[in-house]
LUMKEMAR-533415 format. One record per residue (C-alpha): residue in one letter; residue number from 0; z, x, y. Coordinates in nm, 4 decimals. Each point is the difference from the previous one (the first is absolute). Layout:
N
ATOM   type   seq          Z          X          Y
ATOM      A   NUM          Z          X          Y
...
REM end
This chain:
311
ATOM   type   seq          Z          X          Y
ATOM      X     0    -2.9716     5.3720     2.2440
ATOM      X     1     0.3206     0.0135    -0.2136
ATOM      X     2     0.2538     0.2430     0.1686
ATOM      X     3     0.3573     0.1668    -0.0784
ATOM      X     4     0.2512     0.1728     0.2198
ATOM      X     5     0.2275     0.2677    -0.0980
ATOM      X     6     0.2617     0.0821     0.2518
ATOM      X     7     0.1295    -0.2547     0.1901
ATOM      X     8     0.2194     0.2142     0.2379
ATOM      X     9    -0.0669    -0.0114     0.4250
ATOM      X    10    -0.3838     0.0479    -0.0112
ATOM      X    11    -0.0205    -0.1879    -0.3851
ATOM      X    12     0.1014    -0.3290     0.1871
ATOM      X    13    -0.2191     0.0563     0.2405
ATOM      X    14    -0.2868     0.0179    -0.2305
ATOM      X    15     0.1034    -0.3015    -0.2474
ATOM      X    16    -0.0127    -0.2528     0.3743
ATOM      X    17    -0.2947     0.1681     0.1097
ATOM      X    18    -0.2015    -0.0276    -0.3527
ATOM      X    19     0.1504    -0.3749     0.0057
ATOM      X    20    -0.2166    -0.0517     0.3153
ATOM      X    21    -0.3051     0.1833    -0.1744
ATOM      X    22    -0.1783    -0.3210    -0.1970
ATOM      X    23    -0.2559     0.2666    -0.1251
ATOM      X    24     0.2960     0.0893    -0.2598
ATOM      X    25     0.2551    -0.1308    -0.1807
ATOM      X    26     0.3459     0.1426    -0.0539
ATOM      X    27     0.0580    -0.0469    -0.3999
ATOM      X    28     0.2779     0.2851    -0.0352
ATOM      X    29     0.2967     0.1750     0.1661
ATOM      X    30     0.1920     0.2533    -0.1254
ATOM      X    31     0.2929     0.2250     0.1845
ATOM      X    32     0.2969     0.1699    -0.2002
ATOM      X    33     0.2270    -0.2339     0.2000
ATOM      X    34    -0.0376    -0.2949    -0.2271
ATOM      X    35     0.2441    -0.2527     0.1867
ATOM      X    36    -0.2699     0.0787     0.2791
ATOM      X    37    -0.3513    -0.0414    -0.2258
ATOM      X    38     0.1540    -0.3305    -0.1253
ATOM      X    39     0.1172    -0.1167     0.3309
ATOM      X    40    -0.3423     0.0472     0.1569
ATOM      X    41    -0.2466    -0.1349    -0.2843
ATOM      X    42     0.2069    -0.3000     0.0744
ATOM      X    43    -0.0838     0.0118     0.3656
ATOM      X    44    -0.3743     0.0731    -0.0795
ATOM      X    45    -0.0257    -0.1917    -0.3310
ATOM      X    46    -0.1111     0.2673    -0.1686
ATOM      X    47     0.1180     0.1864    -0.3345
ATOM      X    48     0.2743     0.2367     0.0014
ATOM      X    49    -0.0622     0.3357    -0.2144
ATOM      X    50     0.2688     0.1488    -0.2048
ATOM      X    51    -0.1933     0.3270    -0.0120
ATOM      X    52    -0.3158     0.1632     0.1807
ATOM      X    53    -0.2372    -0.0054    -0.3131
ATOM      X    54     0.0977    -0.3958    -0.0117
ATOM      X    55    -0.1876    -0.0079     0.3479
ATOM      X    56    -0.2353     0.2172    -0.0902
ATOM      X    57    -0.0958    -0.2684    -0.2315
ATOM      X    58    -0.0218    -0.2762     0.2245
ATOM      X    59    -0.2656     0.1009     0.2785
ATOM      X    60    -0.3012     0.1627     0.0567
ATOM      X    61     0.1255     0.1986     0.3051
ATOM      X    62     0.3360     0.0980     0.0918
ATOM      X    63     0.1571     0.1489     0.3457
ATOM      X    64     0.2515     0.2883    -0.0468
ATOM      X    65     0.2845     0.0037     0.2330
ATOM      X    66     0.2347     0.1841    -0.0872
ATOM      X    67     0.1804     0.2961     0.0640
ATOM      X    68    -0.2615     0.3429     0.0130
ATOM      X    69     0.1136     0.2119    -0.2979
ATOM      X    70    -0.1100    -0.3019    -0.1798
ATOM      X    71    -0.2965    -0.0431     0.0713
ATOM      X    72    -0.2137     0.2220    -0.2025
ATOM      X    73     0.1216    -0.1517    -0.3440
ATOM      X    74    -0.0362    -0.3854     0.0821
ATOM      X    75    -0.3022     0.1165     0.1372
ATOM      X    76    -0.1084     0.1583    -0.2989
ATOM      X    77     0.0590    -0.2523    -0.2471
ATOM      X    78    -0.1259    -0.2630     0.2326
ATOM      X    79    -0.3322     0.1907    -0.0228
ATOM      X    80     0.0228     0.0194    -0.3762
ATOM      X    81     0.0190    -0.3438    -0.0184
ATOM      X    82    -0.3146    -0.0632     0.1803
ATOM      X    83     0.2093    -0.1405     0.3064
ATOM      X    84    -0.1073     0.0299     0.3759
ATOM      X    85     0.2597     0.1768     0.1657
ATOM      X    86     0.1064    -0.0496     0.4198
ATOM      X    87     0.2674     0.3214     0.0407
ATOM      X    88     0.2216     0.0480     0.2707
ATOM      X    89    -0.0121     0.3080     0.1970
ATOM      X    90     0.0337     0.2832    -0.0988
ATOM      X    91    -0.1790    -0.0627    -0.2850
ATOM      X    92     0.1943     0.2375    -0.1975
ATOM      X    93     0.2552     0.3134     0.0403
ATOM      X    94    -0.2479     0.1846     0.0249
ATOM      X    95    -0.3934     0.0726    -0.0291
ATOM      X    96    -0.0476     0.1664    -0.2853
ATOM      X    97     0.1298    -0.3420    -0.1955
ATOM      X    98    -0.2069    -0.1915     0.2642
ATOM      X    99    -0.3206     0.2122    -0.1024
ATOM      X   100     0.0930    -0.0974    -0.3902
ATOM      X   101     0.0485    -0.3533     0.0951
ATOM      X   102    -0.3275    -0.0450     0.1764
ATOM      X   103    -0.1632     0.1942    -0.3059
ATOM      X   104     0.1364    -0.3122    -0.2124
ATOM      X   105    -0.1138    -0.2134     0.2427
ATOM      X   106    -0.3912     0.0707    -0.0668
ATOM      X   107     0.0646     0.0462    -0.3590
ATOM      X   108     0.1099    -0.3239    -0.0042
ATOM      X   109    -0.2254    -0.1636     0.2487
ATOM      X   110     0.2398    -0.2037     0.2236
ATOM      X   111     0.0971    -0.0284     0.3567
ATOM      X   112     0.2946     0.2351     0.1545
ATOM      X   113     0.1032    -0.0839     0.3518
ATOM      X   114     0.2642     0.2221     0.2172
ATOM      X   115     0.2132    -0.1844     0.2235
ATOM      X   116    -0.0624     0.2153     0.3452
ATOM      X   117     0.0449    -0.2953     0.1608
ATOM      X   118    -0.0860     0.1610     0.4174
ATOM      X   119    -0.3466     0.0104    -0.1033
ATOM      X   120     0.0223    -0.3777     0.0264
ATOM      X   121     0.1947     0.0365     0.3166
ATOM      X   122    -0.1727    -0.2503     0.2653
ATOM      X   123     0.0314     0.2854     0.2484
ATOM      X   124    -0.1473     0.2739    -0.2388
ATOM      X   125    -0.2827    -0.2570    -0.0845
ATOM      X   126    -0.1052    -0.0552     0.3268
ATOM      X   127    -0.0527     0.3441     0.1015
ATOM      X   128    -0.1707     0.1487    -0.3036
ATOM      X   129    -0.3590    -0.0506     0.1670
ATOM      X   130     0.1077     0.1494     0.2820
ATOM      X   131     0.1450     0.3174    -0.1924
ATOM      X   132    -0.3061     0.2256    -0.0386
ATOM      X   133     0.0715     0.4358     0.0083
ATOM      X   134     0.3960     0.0411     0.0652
ATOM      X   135     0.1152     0.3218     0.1719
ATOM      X   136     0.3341    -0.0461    -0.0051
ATOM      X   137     0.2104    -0.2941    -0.1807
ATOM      X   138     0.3523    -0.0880     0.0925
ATOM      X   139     0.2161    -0.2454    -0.2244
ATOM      X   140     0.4089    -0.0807     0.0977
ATOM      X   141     0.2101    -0.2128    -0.2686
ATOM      X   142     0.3200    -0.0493     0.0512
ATOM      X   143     0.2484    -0.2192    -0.1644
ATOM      X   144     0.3620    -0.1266     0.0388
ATOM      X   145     0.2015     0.1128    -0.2913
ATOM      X   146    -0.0322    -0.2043    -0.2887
ATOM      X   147     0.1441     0.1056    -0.3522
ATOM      X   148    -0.2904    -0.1331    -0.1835
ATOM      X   149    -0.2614     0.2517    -0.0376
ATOM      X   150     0.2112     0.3196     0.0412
ATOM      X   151     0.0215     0.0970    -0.3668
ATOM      X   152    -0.3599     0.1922     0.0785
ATOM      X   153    -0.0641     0.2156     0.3422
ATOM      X   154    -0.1056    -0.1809     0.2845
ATOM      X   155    -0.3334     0.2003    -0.0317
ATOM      X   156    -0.0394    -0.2848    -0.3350
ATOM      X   157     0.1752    -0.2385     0.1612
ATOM      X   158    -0.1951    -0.0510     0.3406
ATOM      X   159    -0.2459     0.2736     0.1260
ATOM      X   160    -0.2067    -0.0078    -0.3241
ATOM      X   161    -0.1132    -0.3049     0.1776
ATOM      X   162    -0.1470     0.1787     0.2817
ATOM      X   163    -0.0826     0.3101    -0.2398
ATOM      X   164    -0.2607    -0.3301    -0.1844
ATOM      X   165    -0.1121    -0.0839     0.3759
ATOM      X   166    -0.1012     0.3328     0.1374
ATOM      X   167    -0.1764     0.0695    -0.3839
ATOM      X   168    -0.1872    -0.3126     0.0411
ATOM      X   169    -0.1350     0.0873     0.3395
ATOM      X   170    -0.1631     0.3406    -0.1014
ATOM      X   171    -0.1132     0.1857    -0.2662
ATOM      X   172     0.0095     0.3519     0.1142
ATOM      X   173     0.2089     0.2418    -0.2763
ATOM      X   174     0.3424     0.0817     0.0998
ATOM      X   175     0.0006     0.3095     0.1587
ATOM      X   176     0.4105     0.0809     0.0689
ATOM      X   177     0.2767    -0.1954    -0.0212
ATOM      X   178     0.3799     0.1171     0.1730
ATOM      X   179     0.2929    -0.1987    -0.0318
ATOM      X   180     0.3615    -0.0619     0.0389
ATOM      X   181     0.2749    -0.2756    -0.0379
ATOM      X   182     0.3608    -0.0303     0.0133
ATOM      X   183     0.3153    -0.1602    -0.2254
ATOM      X   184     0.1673    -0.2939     0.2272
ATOM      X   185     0.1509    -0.2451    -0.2694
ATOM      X   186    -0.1499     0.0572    -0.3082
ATOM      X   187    -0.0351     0.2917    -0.2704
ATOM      X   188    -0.3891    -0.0068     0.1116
ATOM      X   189    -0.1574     0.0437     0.3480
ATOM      X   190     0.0779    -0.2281     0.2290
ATOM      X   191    -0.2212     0.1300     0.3042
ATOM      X   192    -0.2996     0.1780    -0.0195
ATOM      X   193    -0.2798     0.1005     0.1624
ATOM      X   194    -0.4011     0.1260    -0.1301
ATOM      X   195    -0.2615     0.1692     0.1367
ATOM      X   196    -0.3268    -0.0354    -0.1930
ATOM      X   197    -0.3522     0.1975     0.0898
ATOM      X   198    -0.3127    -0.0960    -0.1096
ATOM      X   199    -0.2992     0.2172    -0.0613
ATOM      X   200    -0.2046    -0.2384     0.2197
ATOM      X   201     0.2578     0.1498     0.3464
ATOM      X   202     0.1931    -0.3671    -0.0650
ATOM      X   203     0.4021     0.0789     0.0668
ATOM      X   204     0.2336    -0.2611    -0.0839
ATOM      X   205     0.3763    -0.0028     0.0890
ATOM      X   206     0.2213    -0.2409    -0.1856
ATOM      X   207     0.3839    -0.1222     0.0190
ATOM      X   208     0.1738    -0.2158    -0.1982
ATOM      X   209     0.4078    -0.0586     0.0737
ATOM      X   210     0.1954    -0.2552    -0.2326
ATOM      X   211     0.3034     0.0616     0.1991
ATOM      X   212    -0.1778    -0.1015     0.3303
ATOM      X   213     0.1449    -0.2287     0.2983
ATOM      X   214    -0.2896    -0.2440    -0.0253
ATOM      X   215    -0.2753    -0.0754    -0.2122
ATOM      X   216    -0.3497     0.1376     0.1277
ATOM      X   217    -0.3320     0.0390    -0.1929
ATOM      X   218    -0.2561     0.1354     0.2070
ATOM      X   219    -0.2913     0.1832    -0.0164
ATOM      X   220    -0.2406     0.1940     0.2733
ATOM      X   221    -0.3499     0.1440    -0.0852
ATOM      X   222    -0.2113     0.2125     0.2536
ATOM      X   223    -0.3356     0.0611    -0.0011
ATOM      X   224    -0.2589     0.1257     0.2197
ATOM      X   225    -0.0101    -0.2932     0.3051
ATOM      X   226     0.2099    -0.2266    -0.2096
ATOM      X   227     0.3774    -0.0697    -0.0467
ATOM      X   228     0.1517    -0.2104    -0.2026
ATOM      X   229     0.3106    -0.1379    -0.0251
ATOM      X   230     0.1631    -0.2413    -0.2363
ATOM      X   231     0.3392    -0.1819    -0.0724
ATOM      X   232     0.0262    -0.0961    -0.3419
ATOM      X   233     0.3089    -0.1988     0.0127
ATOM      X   234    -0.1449    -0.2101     0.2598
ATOM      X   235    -0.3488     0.0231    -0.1624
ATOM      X   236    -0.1703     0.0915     0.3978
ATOM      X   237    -0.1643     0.2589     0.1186
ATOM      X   238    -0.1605     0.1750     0.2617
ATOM      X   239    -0.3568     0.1561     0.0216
ATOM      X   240    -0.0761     0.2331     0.3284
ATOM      X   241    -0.3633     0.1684     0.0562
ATOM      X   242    -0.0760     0.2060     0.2451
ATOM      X   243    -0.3449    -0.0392     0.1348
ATOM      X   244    -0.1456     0.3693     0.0398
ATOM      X   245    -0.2756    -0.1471     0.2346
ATOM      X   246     0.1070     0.1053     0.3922
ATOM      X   247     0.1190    -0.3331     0.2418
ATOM      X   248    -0.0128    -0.0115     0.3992
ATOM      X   249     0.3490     0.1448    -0.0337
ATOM      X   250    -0.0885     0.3008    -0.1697
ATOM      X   251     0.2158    -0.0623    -0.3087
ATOM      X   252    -0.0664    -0.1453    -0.3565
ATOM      X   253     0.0695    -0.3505    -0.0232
ATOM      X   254     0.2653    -0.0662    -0.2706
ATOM      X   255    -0.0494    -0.3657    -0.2112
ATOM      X   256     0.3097    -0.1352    -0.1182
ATOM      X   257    -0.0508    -0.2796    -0.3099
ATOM      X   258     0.2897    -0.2076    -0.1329
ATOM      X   259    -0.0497    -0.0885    -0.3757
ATOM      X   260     0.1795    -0.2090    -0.2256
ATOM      X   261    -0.0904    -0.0486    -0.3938
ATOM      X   262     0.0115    -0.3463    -0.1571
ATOM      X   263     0.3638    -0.1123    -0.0238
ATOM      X   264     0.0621     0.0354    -0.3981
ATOM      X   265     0.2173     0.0929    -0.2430
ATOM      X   266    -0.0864     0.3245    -0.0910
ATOM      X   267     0.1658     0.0167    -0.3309
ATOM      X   268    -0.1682    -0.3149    -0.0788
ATOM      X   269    -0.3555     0.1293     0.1207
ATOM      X   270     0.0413     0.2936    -0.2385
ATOM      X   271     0.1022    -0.2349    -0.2670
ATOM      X   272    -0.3162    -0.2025     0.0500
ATOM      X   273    -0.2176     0.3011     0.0144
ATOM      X   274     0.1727     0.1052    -0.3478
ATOM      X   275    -0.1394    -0.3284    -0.1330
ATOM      X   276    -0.3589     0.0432     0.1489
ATOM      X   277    -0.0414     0.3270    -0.1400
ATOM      X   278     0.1211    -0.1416    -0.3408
ATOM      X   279    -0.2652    -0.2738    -0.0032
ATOM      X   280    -0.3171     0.1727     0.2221
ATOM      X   281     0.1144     0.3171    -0.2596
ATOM      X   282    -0.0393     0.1765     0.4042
ATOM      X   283     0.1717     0.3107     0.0668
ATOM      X   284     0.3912    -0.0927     0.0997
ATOM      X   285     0.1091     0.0753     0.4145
ATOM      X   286     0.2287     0.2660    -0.1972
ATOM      X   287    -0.0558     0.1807    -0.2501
ATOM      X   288     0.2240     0.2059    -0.2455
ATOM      X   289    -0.2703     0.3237     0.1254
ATOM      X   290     0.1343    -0.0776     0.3920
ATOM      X   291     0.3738    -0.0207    -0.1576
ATOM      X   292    -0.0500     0.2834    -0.1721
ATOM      X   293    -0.1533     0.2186     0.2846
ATOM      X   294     0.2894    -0.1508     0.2621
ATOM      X   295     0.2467     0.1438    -0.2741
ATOM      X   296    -0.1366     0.3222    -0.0196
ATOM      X   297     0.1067     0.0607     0.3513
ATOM      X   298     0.3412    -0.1914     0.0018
ATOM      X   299     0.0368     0.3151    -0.3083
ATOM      X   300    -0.0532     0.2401     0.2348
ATOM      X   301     0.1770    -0.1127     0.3272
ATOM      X   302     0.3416    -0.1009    -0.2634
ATOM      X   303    -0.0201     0.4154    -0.1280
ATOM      X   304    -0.0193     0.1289     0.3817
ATOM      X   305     0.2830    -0.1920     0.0885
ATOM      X   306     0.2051     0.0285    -0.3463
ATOM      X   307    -0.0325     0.3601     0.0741
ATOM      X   308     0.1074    -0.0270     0.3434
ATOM      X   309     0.2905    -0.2050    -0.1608
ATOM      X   310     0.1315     0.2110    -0.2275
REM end
């Protein structure tokens, strides 16, 4: 399948190599505003150089947004018009209302929209997932060294809506409550901040995200009744205890500890390939613009709790 790339920043080259690799498509346009760049790499991947996003549009069938998120919802848009499969980085927009018009276009028009939450292809994530089954309470930490890429939005955008997609996918209980607060470090947005979301179902989840942080973590804890389960999704591992109710000799519940470790992969590349599969099996994409949508809705409501605490 014939594919373009607009954006061709940090996460844009990472795309064009990894698509390279993919020999279910073929890269036939690039287009990024920096056109020294778009030259410079069409001549690296031998493939054409666009002198304007409609000139791409033009010259694939599907076409991978990567650029910056204010963006989004108009190359979106008139990818969709066009008839044109669209991959779109996360978030899929600014916000969800213009997510929920997008993914209206996207069934008028009958193609394929994949979001780029790229943990649900975490190795680590993957290999718990059957072991995930009624969560009582859900824990995720991401923390990041400082990096001046990505803090033109809140870190709530820029990292925990990853974990806000992760906890969504693992129930579907209504939100009951959600509390939250954040704080200024080095940017005009939040920095820091912190979420507590309750679920109808009793599920609690606490999550932190910190852009200004010592170290990088991502992990992420889930309890449940006899089961705990931790995983660390920068080294893709993770950790599965259950306690075994039944009485031993010693009078106590045995506790099972279970290492487990997903298939080493790319997971940006996985989610690429699924984007293709969907496209051809016409299958229901890994992530949908309804599951970017729904993580947005609360990444709305945690960035007024803590705008108001800013203020």
């Amino acid at each position: 399948m014939d594919i373009g790339i607009v954006g061709l920043g940090h996460l844009g080259k990472i795309h064009l190599k990894l698509l390279a690799e993919i020999p279910d498509f073929k890269i036939t346009a690039i287009y990024d505003l920096n056109t020294e760049l778009t030259t410079e790499l069409a001549s690296l991947y031998q493939t054409k150089a666009c002198g304007t996003y409609e000139e791409l549009l033009d010259s694939c069938e599907a076409v991978s947004i990567v650029t910056s998120t204010p963006t989004h919802f108009e190359l979106a848009k008139k990818a969709i018009r066009k008839g044109k499969h669209v991959f779109l980085e996360k978030p899929a927009t600014d916000n969800y209302e213009t997510t929920m018009q997008l993914l209206r276009l996207g069934m008028e028009a009958n193609v394929t929209i994949q979001v780029g939450h790229v943990e649900r292809f975490n190795p680590g994530f993957t290999a718990v997932k059957p072991f995930i089954g009624n969560p009582i309470v859900f824990e995720a930490n991401r923390l990041a060294k400082y990096n001046v890429r990505g803090t033109d939005v809140s870190v709530v955008v820029d990292l925990m809506i990853h974990d806000i997609d992760l906890l969504l996918n693992i129930t579907q209980s209504p939100i009951k409550k959600i509390s939250a607060n954040g704080s200024r470090v080095v940017s005009h947005t939040a920095d820091i901040a912190n979420a507590r979301i309750e679920f109808e179902n009793g599920l609690v989840a606490t999550l932190t995200a910190n852009r200004v942080a010592p170290e990088n973590v991502r992990s992420v804890k889930i309890f449940q009744k006899n089961t705990y389960i931790t995983v660390n999704l920068l080294d893709k591992t993770a950790l599965v205890q259950k306690v075994i109710t039944e009485k031993q000799a010693s009078g106590e519940p045995e506790i099972i500890e279970k290492y487990v470790t997903g298939t080493p992969v790319n997971a940006i590349k996985m989610e690429l390939e699924s984007f293709y599969q969907s496209i051809m099996t016409n299958s229901p994409v890994m992530v949908s613009l309804k599951d970017a949508e729904a993580a947005l809705r609360v990444v709305h409501e945690i960035e007024l709790q803590i705008n108001a605490s800013l203020a």
